[in-house]
Structure formats: structure tokens, C-alpha cells
DRENPA-685801 format. One record per residue (C-alpha): residue in one letter; chain; x, y, z. Coordinates in Angstrom, 2 decimals. Layout:
residues N
["A" "A" [X Y Z]] ...
END
This chain:
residues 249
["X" "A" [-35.68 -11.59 47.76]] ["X" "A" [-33.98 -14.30 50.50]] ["X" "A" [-32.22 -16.66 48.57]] ["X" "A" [-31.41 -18.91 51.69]] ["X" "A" [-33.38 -19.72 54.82]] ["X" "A" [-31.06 -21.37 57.98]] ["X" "A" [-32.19 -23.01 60.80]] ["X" "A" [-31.45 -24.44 64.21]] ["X" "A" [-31.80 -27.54 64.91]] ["X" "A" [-33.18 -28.81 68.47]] ["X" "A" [-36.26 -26.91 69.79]] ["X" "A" [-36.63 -25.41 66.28]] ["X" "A" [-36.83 -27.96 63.68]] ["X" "A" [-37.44 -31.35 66.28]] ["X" "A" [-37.50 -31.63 69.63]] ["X" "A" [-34.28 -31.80 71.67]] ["X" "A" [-32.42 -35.04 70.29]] ["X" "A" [-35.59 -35.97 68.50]] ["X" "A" [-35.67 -36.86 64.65]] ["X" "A" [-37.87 -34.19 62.53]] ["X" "A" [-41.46 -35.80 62.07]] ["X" "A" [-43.87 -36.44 59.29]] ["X" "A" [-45.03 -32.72 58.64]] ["X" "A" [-41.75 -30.95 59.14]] ["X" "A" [-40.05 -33.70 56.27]] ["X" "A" [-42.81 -32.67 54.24]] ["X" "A" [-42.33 -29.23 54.73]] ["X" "A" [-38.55 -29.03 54.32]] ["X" "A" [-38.83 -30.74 51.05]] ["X" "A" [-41.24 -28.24 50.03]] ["X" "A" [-38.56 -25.34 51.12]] ["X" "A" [-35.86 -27.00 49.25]] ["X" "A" [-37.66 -27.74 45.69]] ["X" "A" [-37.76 -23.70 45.73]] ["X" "A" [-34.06 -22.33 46.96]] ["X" "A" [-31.30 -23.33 49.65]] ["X" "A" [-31.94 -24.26 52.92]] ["X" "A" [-29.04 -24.66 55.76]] ["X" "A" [-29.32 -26.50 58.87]] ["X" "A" [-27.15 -24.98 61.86]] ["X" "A" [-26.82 -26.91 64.93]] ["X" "A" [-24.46 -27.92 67.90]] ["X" "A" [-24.59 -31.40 67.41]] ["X" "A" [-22.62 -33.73 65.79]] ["X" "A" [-22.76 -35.04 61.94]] ["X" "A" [-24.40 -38.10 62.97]] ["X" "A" [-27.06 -36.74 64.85]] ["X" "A" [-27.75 -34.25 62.46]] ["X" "A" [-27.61 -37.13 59.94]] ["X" "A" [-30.30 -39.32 62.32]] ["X" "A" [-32.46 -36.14 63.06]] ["X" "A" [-32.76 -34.67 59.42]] ["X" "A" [-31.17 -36.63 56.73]] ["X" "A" [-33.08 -39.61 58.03]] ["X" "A" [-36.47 -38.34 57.40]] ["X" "A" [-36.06 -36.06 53.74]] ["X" "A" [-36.51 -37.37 50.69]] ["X" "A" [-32.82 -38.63 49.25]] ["X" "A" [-32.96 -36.92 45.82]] ["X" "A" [-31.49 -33.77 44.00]] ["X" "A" [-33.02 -31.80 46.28]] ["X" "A" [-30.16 -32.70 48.87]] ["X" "A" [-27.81 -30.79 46.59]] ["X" "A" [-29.51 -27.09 47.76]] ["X" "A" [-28.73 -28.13 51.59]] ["X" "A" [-25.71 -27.35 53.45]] ["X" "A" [-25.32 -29.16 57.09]] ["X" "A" [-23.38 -27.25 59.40]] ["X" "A" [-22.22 -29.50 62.61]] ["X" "A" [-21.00 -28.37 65.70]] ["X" "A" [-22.08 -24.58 65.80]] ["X" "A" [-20.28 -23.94 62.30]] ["X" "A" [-16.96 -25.98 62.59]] ["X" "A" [-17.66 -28.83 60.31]] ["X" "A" [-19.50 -27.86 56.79]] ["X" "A" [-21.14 -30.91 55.09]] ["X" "A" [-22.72 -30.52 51.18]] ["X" "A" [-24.44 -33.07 48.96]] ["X" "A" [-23.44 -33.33 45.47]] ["X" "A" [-25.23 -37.07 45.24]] ["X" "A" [-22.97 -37.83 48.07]] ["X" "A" [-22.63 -35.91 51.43]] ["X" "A" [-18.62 -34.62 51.35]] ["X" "A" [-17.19 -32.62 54.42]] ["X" "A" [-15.81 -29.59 53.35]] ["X" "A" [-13.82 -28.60 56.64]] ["X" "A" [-14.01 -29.22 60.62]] ["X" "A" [-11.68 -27.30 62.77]] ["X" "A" [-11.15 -29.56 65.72]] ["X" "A" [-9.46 -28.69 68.91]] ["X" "A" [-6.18 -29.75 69.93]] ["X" "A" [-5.30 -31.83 72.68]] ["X" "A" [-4.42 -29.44 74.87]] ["X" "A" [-7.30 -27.29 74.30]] ["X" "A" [-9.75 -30.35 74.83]] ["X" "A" [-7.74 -31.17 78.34]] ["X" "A" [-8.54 -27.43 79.95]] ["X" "A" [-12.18 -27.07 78.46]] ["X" "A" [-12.99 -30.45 80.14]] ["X" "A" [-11.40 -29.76 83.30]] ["X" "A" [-12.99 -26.17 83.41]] ["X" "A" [-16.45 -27.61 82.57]] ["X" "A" [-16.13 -30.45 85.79]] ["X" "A" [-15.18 -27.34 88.06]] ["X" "A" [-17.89 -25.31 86.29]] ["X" "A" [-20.68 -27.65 87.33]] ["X" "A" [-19.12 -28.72 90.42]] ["X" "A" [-19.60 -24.69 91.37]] ["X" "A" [-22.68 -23.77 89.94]] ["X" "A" [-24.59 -26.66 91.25]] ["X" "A" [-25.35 -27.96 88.25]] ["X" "A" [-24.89 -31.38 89.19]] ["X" "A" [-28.28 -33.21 88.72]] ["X" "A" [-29.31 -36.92 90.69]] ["X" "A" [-29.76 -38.80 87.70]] ["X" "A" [-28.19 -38.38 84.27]] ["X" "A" [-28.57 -40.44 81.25]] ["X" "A" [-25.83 -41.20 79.54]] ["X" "A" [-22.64 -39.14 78.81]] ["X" "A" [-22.76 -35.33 80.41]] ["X" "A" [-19.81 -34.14 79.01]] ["X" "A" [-19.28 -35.03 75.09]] ["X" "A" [-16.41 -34.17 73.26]] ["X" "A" [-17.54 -33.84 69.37]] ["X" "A" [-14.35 -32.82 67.66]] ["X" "A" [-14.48 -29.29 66.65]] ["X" "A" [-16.84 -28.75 69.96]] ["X" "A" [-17.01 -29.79 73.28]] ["X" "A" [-20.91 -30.02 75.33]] ["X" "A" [-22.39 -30.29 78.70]] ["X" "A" [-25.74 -31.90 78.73]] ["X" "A" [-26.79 -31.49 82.12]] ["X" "A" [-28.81 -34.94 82.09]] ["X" "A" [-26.99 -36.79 79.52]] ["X" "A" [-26.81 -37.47 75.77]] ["X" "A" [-30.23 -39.54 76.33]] ["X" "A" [-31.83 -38.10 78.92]] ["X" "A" [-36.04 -38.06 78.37]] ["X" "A" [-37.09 -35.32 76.98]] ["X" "A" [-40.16 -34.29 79.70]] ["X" "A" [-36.56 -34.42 82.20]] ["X" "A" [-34.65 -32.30 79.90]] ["X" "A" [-37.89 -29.67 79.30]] ["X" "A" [-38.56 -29.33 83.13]] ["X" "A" [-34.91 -28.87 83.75]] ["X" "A" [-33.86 -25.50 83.17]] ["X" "A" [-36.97 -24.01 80.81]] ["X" "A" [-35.65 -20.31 81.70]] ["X" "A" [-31.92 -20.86 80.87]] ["X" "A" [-31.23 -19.65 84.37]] ["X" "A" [-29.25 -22.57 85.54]] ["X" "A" [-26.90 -22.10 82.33]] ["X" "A" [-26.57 -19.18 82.69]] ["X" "A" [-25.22 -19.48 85.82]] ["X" "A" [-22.45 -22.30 84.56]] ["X" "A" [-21.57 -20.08 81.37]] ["X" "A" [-20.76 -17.31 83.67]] ["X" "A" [-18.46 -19.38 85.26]] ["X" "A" [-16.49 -20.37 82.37]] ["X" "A" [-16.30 -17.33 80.88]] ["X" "A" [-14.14 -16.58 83.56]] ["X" "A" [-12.25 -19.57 83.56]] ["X" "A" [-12.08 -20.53 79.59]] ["X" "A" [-12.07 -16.84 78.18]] ["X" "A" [-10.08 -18.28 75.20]] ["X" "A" [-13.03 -20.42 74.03]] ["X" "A" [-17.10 -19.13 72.90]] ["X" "A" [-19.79 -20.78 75.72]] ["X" "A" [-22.93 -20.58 74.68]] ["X" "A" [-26.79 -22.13 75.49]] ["X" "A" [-28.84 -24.27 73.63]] ["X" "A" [-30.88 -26.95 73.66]] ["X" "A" [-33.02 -27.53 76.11]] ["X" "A" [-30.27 -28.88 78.65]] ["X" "A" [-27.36 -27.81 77.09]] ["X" "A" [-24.22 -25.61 76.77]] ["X" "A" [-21.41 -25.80 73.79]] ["X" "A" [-17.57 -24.21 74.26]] ["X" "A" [-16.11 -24.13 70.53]] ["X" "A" [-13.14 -21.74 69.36]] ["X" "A" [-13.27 -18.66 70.31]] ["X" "A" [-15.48 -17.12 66.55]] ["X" "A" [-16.45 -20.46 65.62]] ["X" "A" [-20.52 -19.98 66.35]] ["X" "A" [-23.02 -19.47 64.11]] ["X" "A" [-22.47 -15.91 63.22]] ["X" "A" [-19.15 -17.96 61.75]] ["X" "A" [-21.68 -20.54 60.35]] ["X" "A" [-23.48 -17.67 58.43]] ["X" "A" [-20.19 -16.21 57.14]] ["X" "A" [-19.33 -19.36 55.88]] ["X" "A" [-22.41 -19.90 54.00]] ["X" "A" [-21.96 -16.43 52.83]] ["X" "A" [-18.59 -17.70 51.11]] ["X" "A" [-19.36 -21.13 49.85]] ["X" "A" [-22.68 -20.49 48.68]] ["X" "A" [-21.88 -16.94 47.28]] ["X" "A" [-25.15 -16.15 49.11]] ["X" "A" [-25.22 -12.43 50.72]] ["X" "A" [-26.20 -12.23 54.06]] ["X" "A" [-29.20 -9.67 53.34]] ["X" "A" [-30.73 -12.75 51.21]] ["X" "A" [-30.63 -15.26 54.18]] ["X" "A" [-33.34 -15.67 56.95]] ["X" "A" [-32.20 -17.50 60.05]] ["X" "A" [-34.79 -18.73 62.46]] ["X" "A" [-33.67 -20.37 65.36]] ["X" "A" [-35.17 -20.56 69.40]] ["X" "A" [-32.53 -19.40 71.56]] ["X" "A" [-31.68 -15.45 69.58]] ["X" "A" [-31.26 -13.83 72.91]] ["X" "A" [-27.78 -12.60 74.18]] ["X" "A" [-25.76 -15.56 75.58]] ["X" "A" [-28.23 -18.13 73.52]] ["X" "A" [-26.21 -20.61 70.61]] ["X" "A" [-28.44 -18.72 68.19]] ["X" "A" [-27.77 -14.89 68.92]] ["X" "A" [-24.35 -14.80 66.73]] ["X" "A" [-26.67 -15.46 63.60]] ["X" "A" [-28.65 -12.66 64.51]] ["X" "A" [-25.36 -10.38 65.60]] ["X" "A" [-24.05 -11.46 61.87]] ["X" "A" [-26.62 -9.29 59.91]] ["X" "A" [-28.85 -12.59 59.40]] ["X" "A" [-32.50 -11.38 59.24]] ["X" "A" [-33.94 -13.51 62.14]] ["X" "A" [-37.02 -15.22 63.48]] ["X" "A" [-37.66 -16.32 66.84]] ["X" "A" [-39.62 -19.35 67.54]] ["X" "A" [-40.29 -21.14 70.61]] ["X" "A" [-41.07 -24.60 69.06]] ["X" "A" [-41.10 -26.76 65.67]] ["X" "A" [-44.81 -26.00 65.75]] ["X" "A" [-43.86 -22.23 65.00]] ["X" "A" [-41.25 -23.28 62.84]] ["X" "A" [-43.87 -25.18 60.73]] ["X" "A" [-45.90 -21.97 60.54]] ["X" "A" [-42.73 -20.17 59.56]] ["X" "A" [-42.10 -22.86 56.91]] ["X" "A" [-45.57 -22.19 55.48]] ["X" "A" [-45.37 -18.33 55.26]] ["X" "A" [-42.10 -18.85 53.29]] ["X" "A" [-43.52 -21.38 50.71]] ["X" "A" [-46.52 -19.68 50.18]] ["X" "A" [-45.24 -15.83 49.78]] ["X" "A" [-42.43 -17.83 47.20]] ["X" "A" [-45.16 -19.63 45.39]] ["X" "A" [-47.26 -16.10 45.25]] ["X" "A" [-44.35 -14.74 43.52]] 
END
């Protein structure tokens, strides 16, 4: 029996940087009137806040979901109020190199696009991100961009070499976080392992990027049953499957 379902966020539960719509609100608060559900994603509390939060129903059910910001650094949960339970932020000194690695990175790699939208670099506390187009970038640019991951790859083999210290890894549709070295979501799942006294076996992580390299693989690697999806359309069908075997039993 799977006591706890996780997901990613962008290209699994919404588009990239897009708030969850009608049907997947619906659907989510269907999921959480029948066990815990975890959200998992690289961005930052306040765009998890604006993508999710914004759209469920603000009731008891809030109090069986965990946020998880940042790949796993920050851990948010809702006991009628939303209370951050830890964030493991980078120092400094460690922000300083990851920065100036990333700007050689894409100066390299030839990742440098001719328009961007906003910030390309972002530093979010406990994580640092390049978004190759920007924070707000449209997202028919972002999709056309790099659809096969092989520009990103390309930039996250460079840093691996120059940032060995630190985890790179792909998501999104544009793209690529550098946290502490651990600190993914294989760290995310061990966490939610701990606070939730939930064992791994019982979770279900489904997620769009599970292949080596991609932001979602260290669920997978951590003994998370996973399912790949290639859009919140699957997702919605995964959603389904879920409620209805649950509501068979």
C-alpha cells in the first residue's frame, strides 16, 4: 500500500513557470482527502506558493502536504499555517564560485541565447539556477529551446568539471540547478522518509526528467517507486489511476 505519492513540479504538475490549472487543483485535492502528497521542485517557496498553493483549496487538507523548495533544501508543512522546517543555504563563498563557474560554463558551451527574459542566473538561497532564457521567458521559447536536454547537457558537463564540490542537474524545460553536493531529491525523499515516518517502499514519485543527469533521477536512485511522464496531461492520468485503485480499495 503507498502511503505517499511525490511529485515534480514544472513539466509534471504545470507547465514550466505556469500555475497548476482547473483540473489538476481538482485532482490534487482529490489525492490529498485520501493520504499525503509531496511536491518536489527546484524552484523557490514563492513560486511553488504561486504555482500550487494558489490554486488548492485552503483547508485541512493542506496539513497532508509537504512542499519541498529548491531540490530538497528548504522543507515547508502546513499545520493551519505553512512553517519552514529547515533550508540549508550556501555560504558566501560557495555562492561567489558557483556563479562565476556558471558565466564561464555558458560562455563555453554556447549556451548564450539572443534574447533572454529576465534574470538567467538566480540565486534562491539553498540553490543556485541557470535559465537559459530567463526567469520569464515564454513558454513556446523555453519548449523549442532545448526539448532533447542536449544543450544542458553540454553546460552540466562543463561544470562538473569545474564545480565538482556542488550536484548540477537538468530540469525544467530551460533549466539547470547546482545545490550541495547530496542535497537533490533523492535527499528530498530521505527527508520525507524522516519527518513523515513514511518508508520509502510506500512512496510513488512521478516526475518528467528520471533519466541519468535529469533533477528527477535521484528520487528514482533513492528506492522511490517511479513514474515517468512527459506532461501534466499524463500526470492527470496518473492522478486518476491513483484515486480510483484507492477508492476500489
Amino acid at each position: 500500500m503507498k502511503r505517499l505519492i511525490v511529485f515534480d513540479l514544472d513539466g509534471t504538475l504545470a507547465e514550466s513557470k505556469a500555475a497548476i490549472d482547473a483540473e489538476m487543483a481538482v485532482l490534487l485535492n482529490s489525492l490529498l482527502a485520501i493520504l499525503k502528497v509531496a511536491v518536489i521542485s527546484g524552484g523557490t517557496w514563492a513560486q511553488l506558493a504561486s504555482q500550487v498553493l494558489s490554486n488548492l483549496r485552503h483547508d485541512d487538507l493542506l496539513n497532508n502536504l509537504s512542499i519541498l523548495a529548491t531540490c530538497g533544501a528548504k522543507f515547508y508543512q502546513h499545520d493551519g499555517n505553512w512553517r519552514e522546517l529547515y533550508s540549508q543555504d550556501f555560504t558566501a563563498v560557495e555562492r561567489r564560485k558557483i556563479i562565476d563557474s556558471l558565466r564561464l560554463a555558458i560562455a563555453s558551451s554556447g549556451c548564450q541565447p539572443a534574447q533572454v527574459w529576465g534574470e538567467v542566473i538566480e540565486d534562491r538561497g539553498s540553490q543556485i539556477t541557470f535559465s537559459a532564457l530567463g526567469q520569464h521567458a515564454p513558454l513556446e521559447q523555453k519548449l523549442q529551446w532545448d526539448p532533447d536536454f542536449t544543450r544542458r547537457k553540454g553546460l552540466k558537463a562543463v561544470l562538473d568539471v569545474l564545480i565538482p564540490e556542488f550536484s548540477v542537474r537538468l530540469g525544467g524545460a530551460t533549466s539547470v540547478d547546482v545545490t550541495q553536493h547530496g542535497v537533490d531529491k533523492a535527499y528530498g525523499i530521505r527527508k520525507l522518509r524522516d519527518i513523515l515516518h513514511v518508508p520509502i517502499e510506500e512512496m510513488i514519485f512521478v516526475g518528467d526528467a528520471l533519466f541519468p543527469g535529469g533533477n528527477d533521477y535521484p528520487a528514482m536512485a533513492a528506492g522511490a517507486l517511479s513514474i515517468q511522464v512527459k506532461d501534466p496531461h499524463e500526470t492527470k492520468r496518473v492522478i486518476e489511476a491513483i484515486v480510483a485503485c484507492l477508492g476500489e480499495g
